[in-house]
Backbone of each chain as ProteinMPNN parsed JSONL, in Angstrom:
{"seq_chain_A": "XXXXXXXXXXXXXXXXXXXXXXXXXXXXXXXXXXXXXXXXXXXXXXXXXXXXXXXXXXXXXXXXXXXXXXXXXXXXXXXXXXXXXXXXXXXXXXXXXXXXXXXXXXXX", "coords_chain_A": {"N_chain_A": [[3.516, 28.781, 16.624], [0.657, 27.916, 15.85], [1.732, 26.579, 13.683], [2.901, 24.447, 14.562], [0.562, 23.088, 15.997], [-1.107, 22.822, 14.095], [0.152, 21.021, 12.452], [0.434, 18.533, 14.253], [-2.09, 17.998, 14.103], [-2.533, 17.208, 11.543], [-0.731, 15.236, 11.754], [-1.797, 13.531, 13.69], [-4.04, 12.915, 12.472], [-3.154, 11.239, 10.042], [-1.689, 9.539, 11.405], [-4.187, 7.842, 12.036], [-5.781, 7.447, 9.953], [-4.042, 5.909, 8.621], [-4.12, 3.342, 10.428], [-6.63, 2.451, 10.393], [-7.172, 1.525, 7.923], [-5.293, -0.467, 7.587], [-6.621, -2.435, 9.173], [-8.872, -1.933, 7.395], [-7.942, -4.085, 6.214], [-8.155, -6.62, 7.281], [-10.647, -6.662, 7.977], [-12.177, -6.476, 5.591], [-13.93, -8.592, 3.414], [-13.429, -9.453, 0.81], [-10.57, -9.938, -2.085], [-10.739, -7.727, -3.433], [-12.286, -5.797, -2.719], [-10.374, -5.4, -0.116], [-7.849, -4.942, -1.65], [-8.832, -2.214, -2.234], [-9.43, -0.584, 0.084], [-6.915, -0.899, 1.29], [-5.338, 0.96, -0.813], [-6.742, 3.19, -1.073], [-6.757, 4.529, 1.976], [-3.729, 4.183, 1.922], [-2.814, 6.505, 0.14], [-4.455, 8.709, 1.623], [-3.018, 8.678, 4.127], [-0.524, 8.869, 3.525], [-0.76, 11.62, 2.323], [-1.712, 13.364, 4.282], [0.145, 12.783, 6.454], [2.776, 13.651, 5.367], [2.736, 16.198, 4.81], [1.915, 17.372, 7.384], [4.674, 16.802, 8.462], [6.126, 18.467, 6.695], [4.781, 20.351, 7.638], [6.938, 21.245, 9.885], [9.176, 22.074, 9.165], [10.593, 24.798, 7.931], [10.796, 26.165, 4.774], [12.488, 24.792, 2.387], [15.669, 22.651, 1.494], [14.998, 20.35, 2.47], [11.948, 20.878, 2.293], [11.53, 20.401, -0.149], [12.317, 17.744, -0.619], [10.386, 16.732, 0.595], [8.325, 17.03, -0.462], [8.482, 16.139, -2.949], [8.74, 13.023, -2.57], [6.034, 12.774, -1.507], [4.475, 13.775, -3.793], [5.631, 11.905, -5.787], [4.717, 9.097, -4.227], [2.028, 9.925, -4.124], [1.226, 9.107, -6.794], [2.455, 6.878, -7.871], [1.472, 5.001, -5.926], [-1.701, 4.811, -6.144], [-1.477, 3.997, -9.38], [0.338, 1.411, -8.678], [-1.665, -0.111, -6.846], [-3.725, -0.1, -9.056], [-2.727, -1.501, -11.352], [-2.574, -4.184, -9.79], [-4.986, -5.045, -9.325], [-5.296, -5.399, -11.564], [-3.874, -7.274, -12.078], [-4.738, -9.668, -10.816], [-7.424, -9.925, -11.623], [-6.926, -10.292, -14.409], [-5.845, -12.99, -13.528], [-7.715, -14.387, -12.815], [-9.452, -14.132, -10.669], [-12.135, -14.278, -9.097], [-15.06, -11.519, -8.055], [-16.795, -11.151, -5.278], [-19.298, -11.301, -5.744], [-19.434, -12.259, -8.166], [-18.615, -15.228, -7.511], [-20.724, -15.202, -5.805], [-23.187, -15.181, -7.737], [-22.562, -17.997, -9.302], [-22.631, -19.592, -7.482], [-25.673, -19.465, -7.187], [-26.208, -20.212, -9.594], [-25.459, -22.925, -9.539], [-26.888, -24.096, -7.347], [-29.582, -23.776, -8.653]], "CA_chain_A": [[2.733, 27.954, 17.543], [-0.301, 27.444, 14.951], [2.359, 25.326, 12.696], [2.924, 23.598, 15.297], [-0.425, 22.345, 16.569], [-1.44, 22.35, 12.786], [1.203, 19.624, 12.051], [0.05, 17.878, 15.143], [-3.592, 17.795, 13.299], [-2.261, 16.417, 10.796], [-0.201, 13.527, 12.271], [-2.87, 12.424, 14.201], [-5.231, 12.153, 11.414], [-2.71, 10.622, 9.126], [-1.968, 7.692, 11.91], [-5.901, 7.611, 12.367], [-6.234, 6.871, 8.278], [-3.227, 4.646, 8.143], [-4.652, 2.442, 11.07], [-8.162, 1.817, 9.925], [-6.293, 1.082, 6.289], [-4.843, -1.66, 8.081], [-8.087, -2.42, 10.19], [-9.579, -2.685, 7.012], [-7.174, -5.041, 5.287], [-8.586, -7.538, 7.613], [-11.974, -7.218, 7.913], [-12.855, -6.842, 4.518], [-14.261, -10.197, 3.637], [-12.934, -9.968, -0.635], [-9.747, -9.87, -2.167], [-10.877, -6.574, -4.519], [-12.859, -4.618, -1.117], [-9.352, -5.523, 0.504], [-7.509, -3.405, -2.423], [-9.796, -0.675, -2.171], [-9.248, -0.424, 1.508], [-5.741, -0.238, 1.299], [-5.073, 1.659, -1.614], [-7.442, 4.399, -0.739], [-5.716, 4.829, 3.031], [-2.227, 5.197, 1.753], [-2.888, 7.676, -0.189], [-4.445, 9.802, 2.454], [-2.29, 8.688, 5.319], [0.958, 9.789, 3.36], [-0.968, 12.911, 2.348], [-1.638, 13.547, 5.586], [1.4, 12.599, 7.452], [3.85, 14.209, 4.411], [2.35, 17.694, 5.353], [2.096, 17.571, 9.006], [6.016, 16.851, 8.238], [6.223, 19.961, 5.834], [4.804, 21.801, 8.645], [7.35, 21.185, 10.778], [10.492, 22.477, 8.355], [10.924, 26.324, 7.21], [10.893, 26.352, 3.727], [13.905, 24.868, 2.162], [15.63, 21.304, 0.914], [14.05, 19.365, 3.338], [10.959, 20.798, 2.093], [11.252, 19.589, -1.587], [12.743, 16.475, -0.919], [9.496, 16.218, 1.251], [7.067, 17.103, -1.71], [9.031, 14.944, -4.028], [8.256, 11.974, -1.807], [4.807, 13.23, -2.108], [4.256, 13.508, -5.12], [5.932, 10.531, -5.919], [3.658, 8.44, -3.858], [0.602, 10.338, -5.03], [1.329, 8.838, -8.418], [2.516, 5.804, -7.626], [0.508, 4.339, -5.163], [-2.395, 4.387, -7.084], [-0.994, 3.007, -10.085], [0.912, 0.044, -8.238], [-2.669, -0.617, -6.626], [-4.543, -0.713, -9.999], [-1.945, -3.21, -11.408], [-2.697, -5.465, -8.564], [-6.266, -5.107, -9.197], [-6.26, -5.765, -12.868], [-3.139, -8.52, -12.76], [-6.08, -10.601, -10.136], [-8.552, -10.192, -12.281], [-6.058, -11.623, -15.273], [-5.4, -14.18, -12.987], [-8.878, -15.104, -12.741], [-9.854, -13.945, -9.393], [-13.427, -13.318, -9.39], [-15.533, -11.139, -7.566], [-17.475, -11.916, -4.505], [-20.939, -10.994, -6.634], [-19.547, -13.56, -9.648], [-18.712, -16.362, -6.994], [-22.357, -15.719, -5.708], [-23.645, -15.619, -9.179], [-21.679, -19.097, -9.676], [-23.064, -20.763, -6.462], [-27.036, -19.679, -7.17], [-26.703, -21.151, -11.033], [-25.161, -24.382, -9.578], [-27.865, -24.626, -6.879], [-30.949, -24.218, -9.318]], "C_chain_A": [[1.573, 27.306, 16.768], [0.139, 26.563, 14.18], [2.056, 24.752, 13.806], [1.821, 22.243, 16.047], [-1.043, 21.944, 15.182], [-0.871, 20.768, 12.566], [0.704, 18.226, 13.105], [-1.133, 16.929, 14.939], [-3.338, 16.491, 12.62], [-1.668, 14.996, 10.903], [-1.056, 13.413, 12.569], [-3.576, 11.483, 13.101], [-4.633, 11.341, 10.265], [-2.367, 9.123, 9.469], [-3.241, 6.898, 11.775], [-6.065, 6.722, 11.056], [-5.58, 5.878, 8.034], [-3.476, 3.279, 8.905], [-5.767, 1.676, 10.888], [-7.659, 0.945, 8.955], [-5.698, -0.477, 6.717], [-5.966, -2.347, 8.64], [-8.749, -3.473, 8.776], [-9.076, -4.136, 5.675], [-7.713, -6.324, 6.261], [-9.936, -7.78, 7.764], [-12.884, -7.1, 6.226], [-13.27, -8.316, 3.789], [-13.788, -10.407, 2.007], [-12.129, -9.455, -0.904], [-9.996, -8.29, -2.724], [-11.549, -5.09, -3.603], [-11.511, -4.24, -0.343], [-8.395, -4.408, -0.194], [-7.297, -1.961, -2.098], [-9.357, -0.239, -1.017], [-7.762, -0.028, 1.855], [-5.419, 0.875, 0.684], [-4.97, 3.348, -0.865], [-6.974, 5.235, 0.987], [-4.108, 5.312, 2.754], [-2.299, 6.265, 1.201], [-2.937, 8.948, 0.497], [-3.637, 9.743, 3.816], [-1.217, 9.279, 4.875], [0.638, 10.986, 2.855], [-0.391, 13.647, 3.845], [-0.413, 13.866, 6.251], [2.473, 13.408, 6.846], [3.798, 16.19, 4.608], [2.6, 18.099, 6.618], [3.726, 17.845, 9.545], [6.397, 18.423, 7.496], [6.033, 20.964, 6.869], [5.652, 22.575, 9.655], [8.901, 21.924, 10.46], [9.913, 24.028, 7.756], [11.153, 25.609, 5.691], [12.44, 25.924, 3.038], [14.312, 23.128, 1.183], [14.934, 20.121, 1.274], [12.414, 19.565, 2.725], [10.473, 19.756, 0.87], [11.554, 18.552, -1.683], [11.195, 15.569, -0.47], [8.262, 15.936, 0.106], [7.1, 16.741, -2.692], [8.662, 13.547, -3.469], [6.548, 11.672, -2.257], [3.85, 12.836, -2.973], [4.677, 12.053, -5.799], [4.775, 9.5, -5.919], [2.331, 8.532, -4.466], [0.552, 9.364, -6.195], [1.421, 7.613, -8.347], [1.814, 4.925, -7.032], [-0.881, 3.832, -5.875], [-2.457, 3.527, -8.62], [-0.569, 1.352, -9.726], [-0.847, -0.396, -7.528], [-3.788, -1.271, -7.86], [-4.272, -1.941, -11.022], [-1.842, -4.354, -11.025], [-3.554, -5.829, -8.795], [-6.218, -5.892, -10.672], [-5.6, -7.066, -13.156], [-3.67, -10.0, -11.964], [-6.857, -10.736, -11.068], [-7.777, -11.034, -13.261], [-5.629, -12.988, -14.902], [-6.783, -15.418, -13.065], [-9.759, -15.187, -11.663], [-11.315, -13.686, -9.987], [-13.971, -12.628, -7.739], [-16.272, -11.695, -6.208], [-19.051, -11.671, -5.21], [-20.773, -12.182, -7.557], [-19.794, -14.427, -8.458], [-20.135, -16.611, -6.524], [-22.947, -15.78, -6.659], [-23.584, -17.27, -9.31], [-22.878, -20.006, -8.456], [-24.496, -20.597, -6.989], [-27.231, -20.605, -8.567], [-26.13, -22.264, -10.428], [-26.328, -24.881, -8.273], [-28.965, -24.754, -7.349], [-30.633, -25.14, -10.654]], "O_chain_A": [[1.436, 26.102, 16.982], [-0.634, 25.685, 13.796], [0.87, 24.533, 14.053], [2.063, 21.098, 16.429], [-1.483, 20.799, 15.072], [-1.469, 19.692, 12.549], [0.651, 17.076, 12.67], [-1.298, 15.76, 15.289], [-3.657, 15.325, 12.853], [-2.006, 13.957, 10.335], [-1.733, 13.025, 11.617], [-3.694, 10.281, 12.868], [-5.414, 10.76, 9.511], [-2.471, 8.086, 8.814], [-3.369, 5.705, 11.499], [-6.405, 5.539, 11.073], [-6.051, 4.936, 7.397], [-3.189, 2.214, 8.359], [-5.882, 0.48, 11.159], [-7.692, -0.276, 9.105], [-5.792, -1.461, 5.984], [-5.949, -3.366, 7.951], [-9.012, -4.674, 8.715], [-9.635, -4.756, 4.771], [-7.556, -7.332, 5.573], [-10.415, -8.912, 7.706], [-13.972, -7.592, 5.927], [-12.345, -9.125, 3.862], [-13.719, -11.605, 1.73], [-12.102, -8.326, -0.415], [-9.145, -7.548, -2.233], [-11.368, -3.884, -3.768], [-11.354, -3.089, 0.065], [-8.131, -3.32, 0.317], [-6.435, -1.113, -1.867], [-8.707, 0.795, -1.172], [-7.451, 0.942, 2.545], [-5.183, 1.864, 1.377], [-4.124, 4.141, -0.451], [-6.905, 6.462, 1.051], [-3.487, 6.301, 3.142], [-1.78, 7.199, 1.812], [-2.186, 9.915, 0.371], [-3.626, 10.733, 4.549], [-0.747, 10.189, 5.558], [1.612, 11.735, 2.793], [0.646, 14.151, 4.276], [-0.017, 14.993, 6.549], [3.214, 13.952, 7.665], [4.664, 17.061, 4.526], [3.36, 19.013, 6.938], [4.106, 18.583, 10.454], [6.986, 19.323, 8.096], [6.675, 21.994, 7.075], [5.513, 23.698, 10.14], [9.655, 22.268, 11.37], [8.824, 24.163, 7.198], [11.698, 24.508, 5.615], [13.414, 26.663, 3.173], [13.511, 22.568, 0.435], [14.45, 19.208, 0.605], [11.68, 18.579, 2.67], [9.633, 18.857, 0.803], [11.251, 17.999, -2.74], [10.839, 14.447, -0.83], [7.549, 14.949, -0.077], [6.166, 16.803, -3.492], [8.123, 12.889, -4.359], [6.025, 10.812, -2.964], [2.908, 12.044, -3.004], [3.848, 11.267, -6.258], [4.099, 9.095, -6.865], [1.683, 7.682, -5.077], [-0.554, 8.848, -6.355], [0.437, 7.003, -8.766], [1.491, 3.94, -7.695], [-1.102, 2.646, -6.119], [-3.271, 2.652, -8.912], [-1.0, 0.352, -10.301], [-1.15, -1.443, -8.102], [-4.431, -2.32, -7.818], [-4.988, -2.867, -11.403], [-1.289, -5.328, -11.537], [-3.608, -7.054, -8.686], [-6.963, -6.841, -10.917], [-6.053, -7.894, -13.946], [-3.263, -11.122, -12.265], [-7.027, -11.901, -11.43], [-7.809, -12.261, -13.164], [-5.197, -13.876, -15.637], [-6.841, -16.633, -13.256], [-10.655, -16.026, -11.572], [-11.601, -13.083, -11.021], [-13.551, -12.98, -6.636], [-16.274, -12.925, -6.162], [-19.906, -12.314, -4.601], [-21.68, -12.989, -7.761], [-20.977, -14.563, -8.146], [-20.738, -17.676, -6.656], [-23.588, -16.829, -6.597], [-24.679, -17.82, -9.427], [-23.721, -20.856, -8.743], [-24.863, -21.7, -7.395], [-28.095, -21.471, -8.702], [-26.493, -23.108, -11.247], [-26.617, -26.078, -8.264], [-29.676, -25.633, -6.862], [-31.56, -25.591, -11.327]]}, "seq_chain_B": "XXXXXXXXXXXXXXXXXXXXXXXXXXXXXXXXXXXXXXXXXXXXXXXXXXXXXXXXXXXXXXXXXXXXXXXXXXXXXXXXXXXXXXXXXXXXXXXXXXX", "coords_chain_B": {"N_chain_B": [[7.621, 16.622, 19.841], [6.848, 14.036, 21.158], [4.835, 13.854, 19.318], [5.772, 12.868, 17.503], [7.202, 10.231, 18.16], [4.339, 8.77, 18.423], [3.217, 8.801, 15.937], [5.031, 7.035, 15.025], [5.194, 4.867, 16.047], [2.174, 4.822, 15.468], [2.643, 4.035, 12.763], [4.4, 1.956, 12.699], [2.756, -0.407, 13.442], [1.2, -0.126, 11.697], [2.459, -1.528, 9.788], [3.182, -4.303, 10.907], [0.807, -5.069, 11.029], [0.035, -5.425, 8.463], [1.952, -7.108, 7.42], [1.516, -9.056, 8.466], [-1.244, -9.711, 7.267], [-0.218, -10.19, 5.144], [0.962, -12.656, 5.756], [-1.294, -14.112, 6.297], [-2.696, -14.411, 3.783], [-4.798, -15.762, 1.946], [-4.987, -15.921, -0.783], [-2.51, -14.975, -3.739], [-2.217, -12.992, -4.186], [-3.123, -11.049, -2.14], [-1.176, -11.34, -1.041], [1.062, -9.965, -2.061], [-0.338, -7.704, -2.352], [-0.035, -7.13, 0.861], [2.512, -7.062, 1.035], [3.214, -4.268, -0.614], [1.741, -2.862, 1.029], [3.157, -2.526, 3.106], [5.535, -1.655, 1.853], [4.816, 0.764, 1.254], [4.354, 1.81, 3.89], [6.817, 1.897, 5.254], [8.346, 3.534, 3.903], [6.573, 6.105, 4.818], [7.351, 5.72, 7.49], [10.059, 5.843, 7.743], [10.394, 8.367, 6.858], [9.385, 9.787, 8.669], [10.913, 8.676, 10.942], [13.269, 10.172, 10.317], [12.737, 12.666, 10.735], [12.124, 12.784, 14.046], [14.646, 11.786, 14.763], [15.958, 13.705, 14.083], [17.643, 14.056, 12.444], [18.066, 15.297, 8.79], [18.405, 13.873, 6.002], [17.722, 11.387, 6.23], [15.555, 11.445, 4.419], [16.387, 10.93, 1.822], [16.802, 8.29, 1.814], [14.272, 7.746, 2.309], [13.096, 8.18, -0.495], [14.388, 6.763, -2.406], [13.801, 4.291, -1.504], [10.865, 4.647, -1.908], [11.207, 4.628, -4.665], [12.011, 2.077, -5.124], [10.083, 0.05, -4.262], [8.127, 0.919, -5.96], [9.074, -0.422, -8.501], [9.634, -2.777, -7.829], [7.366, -4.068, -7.041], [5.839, -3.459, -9.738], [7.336, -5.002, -11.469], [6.758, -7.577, -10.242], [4.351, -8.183, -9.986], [3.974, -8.264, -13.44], [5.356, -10.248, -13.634], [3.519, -12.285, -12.323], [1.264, -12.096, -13.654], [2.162, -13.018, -16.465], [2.386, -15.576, -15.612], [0.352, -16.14, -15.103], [-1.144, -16.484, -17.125], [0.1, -18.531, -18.39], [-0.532, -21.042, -17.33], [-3.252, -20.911, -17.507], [-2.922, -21.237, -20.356], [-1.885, -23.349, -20.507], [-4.01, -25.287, -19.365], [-5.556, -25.298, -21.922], [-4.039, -25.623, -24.023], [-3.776, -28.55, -22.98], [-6.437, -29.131, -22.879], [-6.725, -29.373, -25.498], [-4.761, -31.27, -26.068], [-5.717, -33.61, -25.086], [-8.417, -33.981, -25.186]], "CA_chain_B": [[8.744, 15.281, 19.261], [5.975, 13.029, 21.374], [3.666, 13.219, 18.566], [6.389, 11.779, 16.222], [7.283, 8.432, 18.61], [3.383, 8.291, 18.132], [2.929, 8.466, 14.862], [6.225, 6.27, 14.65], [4.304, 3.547, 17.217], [1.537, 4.171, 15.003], [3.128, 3.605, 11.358], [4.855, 0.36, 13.1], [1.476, -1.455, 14.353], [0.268, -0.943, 10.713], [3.074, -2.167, 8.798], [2.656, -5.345, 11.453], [-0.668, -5.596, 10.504], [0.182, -5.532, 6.754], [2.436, -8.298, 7.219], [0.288, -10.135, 9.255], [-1.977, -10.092, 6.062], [0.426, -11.137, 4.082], [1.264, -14.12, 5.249], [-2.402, -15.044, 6.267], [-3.183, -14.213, 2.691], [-5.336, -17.301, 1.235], [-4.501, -15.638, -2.753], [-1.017, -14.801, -3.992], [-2.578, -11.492, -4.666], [-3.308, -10.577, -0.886], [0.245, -11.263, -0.025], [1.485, -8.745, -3.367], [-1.14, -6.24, -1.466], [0.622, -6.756, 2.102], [4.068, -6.529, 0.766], [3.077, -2.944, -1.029], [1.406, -1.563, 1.861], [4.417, -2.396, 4.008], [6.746, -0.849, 1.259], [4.579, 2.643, 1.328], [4.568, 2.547, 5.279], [8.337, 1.929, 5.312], [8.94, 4.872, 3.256], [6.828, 7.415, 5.666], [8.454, 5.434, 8.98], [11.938, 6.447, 7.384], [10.563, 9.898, 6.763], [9.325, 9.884, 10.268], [12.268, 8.431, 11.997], [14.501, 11.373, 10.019], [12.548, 13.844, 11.724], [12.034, 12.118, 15.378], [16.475, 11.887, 15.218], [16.973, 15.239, 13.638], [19.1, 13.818, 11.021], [17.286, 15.36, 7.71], [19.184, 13.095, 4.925], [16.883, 10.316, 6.176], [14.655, 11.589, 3.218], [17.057, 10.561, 0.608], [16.973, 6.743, 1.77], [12.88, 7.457, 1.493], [13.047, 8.438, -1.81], [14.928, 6.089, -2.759], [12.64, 3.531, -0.788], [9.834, 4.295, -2.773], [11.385, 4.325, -6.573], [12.301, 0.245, -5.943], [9.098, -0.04, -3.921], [7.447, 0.736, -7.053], [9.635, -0.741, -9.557], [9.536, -4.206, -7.367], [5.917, -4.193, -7.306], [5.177, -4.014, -10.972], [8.321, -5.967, -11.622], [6.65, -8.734, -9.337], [2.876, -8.236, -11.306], [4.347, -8.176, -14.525], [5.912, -12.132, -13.374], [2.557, -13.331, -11.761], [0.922, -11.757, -15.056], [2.193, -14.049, -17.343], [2.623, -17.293, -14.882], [-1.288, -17.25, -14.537], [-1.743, -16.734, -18.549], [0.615, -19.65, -19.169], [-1.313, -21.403, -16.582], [-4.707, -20.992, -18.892], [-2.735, -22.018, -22.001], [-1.34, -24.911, -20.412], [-5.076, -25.845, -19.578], [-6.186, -25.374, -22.965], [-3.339, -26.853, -24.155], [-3.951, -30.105, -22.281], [-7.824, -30.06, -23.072], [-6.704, -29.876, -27.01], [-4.138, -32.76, -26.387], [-6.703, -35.018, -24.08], [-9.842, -33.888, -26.3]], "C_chain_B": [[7.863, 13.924, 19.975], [4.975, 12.712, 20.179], [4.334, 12.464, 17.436], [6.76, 10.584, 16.838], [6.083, 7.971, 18.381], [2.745, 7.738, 17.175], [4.449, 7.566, 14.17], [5.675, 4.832, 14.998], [3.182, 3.224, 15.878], [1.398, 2.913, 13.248], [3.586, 1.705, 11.79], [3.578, -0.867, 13.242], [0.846, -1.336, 12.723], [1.533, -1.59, 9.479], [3.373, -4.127, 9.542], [1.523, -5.787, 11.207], [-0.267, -5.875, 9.353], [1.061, -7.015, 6.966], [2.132, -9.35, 7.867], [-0.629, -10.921, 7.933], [-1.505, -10.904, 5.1], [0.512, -12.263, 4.611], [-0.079, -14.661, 6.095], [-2.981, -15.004, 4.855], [-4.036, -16.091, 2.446], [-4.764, -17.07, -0.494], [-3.219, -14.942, -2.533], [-1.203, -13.288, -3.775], [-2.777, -10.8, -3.657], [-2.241, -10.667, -0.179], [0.945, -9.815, -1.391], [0.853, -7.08, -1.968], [-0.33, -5.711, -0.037], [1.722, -6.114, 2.169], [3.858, -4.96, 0.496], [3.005, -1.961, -0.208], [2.686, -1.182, 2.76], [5.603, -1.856, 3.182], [6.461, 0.864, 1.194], [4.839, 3.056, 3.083], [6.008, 2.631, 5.344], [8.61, 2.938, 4.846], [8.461, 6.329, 4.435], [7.172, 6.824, 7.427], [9.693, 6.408, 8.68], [11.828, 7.898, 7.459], [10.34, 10.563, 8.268], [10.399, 10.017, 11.425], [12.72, 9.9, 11.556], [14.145, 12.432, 11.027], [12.362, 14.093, 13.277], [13.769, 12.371, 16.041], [16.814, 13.519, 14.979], [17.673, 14.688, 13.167], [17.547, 14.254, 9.522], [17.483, 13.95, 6.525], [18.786, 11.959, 5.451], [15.993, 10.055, 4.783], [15.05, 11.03, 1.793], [16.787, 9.115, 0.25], [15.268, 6.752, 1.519], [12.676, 7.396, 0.098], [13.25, 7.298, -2.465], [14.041, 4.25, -2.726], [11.541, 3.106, -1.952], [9.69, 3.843, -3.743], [11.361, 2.663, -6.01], [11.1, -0.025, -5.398], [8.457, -0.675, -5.361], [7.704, -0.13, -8.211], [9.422, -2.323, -8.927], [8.343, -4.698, -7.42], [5.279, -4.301, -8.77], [5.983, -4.691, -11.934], [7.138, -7.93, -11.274], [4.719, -9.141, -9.995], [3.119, -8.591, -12.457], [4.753, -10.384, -14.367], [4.492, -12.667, -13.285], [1.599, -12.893, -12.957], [0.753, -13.288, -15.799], [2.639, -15.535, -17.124], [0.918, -17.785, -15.389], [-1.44, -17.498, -16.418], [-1.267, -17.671, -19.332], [-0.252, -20.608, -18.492], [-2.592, -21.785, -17.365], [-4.245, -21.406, -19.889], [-2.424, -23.354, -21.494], [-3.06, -25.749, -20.247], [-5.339, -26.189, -20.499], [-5.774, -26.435, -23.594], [-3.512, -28.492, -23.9], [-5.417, -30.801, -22.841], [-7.322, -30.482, -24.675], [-5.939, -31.27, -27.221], [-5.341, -33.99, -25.458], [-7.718, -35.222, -25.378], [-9.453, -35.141, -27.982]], "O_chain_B": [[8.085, 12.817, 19.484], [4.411, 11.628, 20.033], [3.791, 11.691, 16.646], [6.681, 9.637, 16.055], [6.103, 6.778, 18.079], [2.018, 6.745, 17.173], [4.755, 7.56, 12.978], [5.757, 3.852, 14.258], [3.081, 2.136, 15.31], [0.772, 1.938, 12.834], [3.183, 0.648, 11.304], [3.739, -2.08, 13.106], [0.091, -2.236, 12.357], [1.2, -2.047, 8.386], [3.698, -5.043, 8.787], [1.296, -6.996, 11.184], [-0.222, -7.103, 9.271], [0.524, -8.024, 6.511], [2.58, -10.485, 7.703], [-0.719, -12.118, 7.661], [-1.972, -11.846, 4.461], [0.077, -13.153, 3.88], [0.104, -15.76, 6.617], [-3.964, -15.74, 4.772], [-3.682, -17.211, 2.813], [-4.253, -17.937, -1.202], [-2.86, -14.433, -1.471], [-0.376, -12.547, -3.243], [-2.669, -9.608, -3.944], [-2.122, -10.275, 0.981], [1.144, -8.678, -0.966], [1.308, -6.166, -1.28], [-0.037, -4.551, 0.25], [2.064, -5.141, 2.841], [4.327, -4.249, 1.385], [3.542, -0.853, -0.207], [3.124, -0.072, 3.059], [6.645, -1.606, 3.788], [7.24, 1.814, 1.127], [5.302, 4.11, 3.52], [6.381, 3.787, 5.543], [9.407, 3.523, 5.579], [9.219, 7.208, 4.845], [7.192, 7.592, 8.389], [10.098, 7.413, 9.264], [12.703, 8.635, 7.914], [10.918, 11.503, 8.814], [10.672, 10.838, 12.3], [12.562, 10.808, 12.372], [14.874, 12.952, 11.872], [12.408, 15.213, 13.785], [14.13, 12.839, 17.12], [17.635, 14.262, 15.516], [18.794, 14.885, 13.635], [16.466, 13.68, 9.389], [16.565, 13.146, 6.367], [19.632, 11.113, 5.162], [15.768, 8.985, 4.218], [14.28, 10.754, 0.872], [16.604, 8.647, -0.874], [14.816, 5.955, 0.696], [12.035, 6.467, -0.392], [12.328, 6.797, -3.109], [13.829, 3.418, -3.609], [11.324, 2.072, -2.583], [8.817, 3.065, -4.127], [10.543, 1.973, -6.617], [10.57, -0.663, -6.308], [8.298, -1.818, -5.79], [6.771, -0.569, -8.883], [8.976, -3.112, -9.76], [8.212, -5.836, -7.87], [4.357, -5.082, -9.005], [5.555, -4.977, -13.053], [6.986, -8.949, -11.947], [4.198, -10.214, -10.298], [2.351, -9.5, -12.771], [4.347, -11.366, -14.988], [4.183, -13.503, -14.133], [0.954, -13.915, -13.194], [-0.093, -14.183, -15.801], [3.055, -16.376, -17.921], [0.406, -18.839, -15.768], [-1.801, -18.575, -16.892], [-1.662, -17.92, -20.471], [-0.924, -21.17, -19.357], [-2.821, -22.925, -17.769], [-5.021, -22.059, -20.587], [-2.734, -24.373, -22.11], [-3.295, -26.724, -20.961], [-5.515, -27.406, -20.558], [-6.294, -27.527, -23.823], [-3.337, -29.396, -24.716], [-5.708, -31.965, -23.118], [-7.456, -31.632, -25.093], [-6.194, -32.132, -28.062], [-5.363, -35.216, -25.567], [-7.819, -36.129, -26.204], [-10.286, -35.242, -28.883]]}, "name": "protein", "num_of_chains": 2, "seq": "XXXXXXXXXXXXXXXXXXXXXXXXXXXXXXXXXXXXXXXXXXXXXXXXXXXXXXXXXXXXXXXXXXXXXXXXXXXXXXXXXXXXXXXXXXXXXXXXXXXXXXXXXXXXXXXXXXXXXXXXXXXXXXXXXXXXXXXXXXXXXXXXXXXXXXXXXXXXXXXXXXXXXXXXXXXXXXXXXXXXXXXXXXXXXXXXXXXXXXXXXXXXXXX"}
């Protein structure tokens, strides 16, 4: 019964994290805040949610296929986010601090 | 099994959002971002659904999910990489032939 409401915990709070995450993919006002915002949500939403799942299975294949997923993600996610981040910047994206930099030296 | 249509409802409303983003993106790079997020939610939908049906061997097609996820994503960086850095040579390029 304690799995049970445990796991429950856990979903909630893993929709909760993955919703904002989205939330804040729109209100962030720069491409590199926007990132951040995602990134940092998947991570803990498929924590989250990947457990709450675990909680719900006895010990077994289902488990490891679950904590291979996991893990996976763990690893990945972050990587594929910082690639994004750095192949913008190579692109030439700038910051919202440079672009204000940029506008005050062309107004004085 | 209600809290998994919930967190099934809720995974759905953000991989709608994500692709919402994407294609309001203004930079190439904010549609890359949308696509991603909507390739990690897709993976725990699938893991979701498996357990919502009671079919386990949903997990396999996650797995699976994720590896091209990933591999499409820095497949798809790796391209817009070296578009933008030809992009800057072709500038240069151009100022040295104008100049």
């Amino acid at each position: 019964m304690i799995l049970e409401t445990l796991s429950i915990i856990f979903l909630v709070l893993g929709a909760f994290f993955s919703i904002t995450g989205a939330i804040g993919l729109f209100r962030f006002p720069d491409f590199f805040t926007r990132v951040h915002a995602a990134s940092i949500t998947d991570s803990i939403a498929t924590l989250l949610i990947i457990i709450g799942l675990i909680l719900r299975t006895d010990f077994g294949l289902i488990a490891v296929k679950l904590l291979f997923i996991l893990i996976f993600l763990l690893l990945t996610s972050p990587t594929a986010s910082h690639a994004l981040a750095k192949s913008a910047r190579h692109g030439g994206l700038l910051t919202m601090a440079e672009t204000r930099d940029d506008k005050n030296k062309e107004a004085h | 099994m209600l809290i998994l249509a919930a967190t099934c409802i809720a995974i759905l409303s953000v991989m709608i959002l994500a692709l919402a983003r994407a294609l309001k993106a203004d930079t190439v790079y904010d549609r890359i971002l949308g696509v991603n997020m909507f390739g990690t939610k897709t993976v725990l939908f699938i893991a979701v659904i498996g357990f919502f049906s009671g079919r386990p061997d949903f997990l396999d097609i996650a797995i699976v999910y994720a590896l091209i996820n990933f591999i499409g994503m820095i497949a798809v960086l790796r391209f817009f990489e070296y578009t933008a850095a030809e992009e800057q040579e072709d500038d240069t390029a151009k100022e040295d032939r104008t100049s």
